[in-house]
N, C-alpha and C positions, 0 to 999 in steps of 0.2 A: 453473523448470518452468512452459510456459506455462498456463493453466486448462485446456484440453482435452486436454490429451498425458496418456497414460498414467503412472501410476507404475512411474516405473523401480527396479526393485528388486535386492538382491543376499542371499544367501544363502550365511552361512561357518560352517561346523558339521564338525568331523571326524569326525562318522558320517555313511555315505554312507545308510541309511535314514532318517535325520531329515532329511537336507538334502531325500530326495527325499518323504516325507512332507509338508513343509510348502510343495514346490513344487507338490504338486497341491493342497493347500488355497488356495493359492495364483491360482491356475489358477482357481478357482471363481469368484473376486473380478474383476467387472466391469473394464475399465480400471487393469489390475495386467500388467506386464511385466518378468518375471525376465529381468535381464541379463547373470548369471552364476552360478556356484554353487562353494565353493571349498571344500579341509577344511584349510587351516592359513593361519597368520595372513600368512605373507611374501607370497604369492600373493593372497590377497585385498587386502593394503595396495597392491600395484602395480596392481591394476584399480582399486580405488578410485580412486587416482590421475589413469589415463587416460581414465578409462568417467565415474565422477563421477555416481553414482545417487544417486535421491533416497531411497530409504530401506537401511539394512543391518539386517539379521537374521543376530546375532553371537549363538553361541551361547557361553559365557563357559568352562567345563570343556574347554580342548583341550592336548592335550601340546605342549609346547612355550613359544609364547607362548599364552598364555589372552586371552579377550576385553579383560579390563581394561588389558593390558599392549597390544594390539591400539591401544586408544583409544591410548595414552597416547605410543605411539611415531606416528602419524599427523601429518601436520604442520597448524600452527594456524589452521585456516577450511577444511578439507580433507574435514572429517566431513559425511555427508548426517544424516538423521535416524536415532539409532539404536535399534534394536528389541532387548531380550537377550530369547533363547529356549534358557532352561536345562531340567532336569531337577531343581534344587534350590534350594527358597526361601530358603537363608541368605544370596542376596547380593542381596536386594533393593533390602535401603536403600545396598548400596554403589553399586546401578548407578543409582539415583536422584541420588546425590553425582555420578557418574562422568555427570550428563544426559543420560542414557537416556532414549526417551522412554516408553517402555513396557518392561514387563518381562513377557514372558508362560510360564507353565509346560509343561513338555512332558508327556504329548503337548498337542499345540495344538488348542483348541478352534475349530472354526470361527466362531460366535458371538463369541467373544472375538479371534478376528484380524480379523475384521472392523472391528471395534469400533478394536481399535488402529491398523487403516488410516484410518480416518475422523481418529483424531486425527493421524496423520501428514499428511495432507491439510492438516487447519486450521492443522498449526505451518507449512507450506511456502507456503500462501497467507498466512498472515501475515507471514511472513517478506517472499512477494513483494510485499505490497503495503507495509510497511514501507521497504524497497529502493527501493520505487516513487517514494513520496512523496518520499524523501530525494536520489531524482535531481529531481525535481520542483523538489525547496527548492532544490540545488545549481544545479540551469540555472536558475532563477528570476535568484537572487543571481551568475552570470555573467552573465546577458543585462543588469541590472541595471549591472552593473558596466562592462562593454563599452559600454556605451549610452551613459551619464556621460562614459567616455574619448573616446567616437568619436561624432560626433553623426552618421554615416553609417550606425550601426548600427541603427538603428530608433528613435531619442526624439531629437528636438531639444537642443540645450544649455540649459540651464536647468532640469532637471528637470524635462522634459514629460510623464516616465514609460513605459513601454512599451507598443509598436503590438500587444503577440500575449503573452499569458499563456499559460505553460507548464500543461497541466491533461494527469491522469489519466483515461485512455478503454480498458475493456477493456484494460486490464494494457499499454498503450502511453502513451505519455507524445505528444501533442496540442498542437495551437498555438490558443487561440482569440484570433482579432481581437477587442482592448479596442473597436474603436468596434460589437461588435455585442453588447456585455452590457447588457443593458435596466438591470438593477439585480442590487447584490448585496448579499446579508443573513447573520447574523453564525449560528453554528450550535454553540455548543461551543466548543473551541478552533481548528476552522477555519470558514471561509466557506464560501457558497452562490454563486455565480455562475450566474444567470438571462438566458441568452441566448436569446429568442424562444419554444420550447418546449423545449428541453436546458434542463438542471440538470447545474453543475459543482461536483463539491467542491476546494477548495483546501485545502490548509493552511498556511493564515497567518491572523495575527488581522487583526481591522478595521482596525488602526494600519500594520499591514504592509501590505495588497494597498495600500489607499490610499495611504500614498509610494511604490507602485511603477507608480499612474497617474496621466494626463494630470490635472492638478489643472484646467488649462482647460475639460475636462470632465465628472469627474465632481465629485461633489459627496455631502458628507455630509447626510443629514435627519433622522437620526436613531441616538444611541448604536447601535443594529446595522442601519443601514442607508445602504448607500453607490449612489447614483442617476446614472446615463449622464443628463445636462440633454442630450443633443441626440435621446434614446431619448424624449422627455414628449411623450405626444400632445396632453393638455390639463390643465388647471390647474383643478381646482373649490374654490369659498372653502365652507367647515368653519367653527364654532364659534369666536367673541373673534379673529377676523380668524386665522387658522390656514387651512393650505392642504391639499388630495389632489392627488395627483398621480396619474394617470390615463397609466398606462404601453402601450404595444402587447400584444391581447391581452386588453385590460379592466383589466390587475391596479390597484388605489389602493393608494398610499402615503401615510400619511400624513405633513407635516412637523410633526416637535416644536415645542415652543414655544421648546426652546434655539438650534436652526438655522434658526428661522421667518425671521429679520434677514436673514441671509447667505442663504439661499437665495431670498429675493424679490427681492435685492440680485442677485443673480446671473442672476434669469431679467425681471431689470427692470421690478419689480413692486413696488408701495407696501407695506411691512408693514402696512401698516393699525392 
């Protein structure tokens, strides 16, 4: 679901006054689109199917098959986010077992479906930006690989690393050109990539993005920071023969005392 599109929602309940009670509670709710409404389970499993909403509101009490047996027969990665809207609190903790994400009482309080639309929201954004990253890591590690086999694919043979880093941009997966990252810095378990005034998050550590760039340019200076040498506007001398690097923009970096060698080495410059 992309961030702006409404939630698409379904509604399966065999009383036709409940289904239609909570579709106009429903209806209140900003950016909420009922895309069906059903009262037995065979008819709701084949829209789920086709239609493939992001949230169900199963109400669990129906002749027949019942909500549980609903889940259970559905096939595996099939399910949007689900919501039980019962009439009785004994199967709370089964529909919690059963990963429900909510369980709400009837009648339905509007305060409280609000409430459980907000967290359907946050599982589905995290879900997509979860999804996100992992296509990210996944093209990273092709482009990566394709590069190494084909030196036509963007990196020279030798490990020159890749021309265009795969980054997340409003929920779209992005190319940025490696020769326009001024500098990038270490943040948790992923990076910061600082290209002119954008800020990119990756996720890989500092050992990763850096074998998967031009080692002819960039350059480490420090345990969490990794420097474009063709991005250094100027070089100012610091403290016991130590360096700043003086990036586009103003930003200083400073060089540790562990990469002081190799990076003076590098930009042809005395350690002092």
């Amino acid at each position: 679901m992309p961030a702006n599109d409404p939630l698409r929602v379904m509604i399966v309940d065999d009383e036709p006054h409940a289904r239609e009670g909570l579709r106009l509670r429903l209806k209140r709710e900003p950016d909420v689109l009922v895309i069906g409404e059903f009262g037995d389970a065979e008819s709701a499993l084949r829209a789920v199917a086709s239609d493939a909403p992001d949230v169900l509101f199963l109400d669990i009490e129906m002749p027949g098959t019942n909500g549980f047996a609903l889940l259970e027969r559905a096939p595996a990665g099939s399910l949007p986010v689900v919501i039980f809207v019962t009439a009785y609190d004994q199967h709370a903790v089964r529909a919690f077992d059963a990963r429900a994400l909510d369980y709400l009482l009837k009648p339905v309080e509007q305060d409280r479906l609000r409430e459980s639309l907000a967290r359907a929201r946050e599982r589905l954004a995290s879900a997509r930006d979860g999804e996100l990253a992992e296509r990210v890591r996944s093209l990273s590690r092709e482009l990566g690989a394709s590069t190494a086999a084909d030196p036509g694919g963007g990196a020279p043979r030798g490990g020159k690393g890749l021309d265009r880093i795969p980054v997340s941009v409003d929920g779209s997966i992005h190319f940025l050109p490696a020769k326009d990252i001024d500098y990038i810095a270490a943040s948790g378990d992923s990076v910061i990539a600082h290209a002119g005034a954008s800020t990119h998050v990756i996720r890989k550590s500092m050992s990763e993005i850096l074998a998967s760039l031009d080692a002819s340019r960039f350059a480490r200076i420090h345990r969490s920071t990794i420097v474009n040498l063709a991005r250094i506007v100027k070089v100012e001398p610091y403290l016991h023969g130590e360096y700043i690097l003086v990036m586009p923009g103003g930003t200083k970096l400073k060089v540790s005392r562990g990469y002081r060698e190799s990076v003076a080495e590098r930009l042809g410059l005395s350690a002092g």
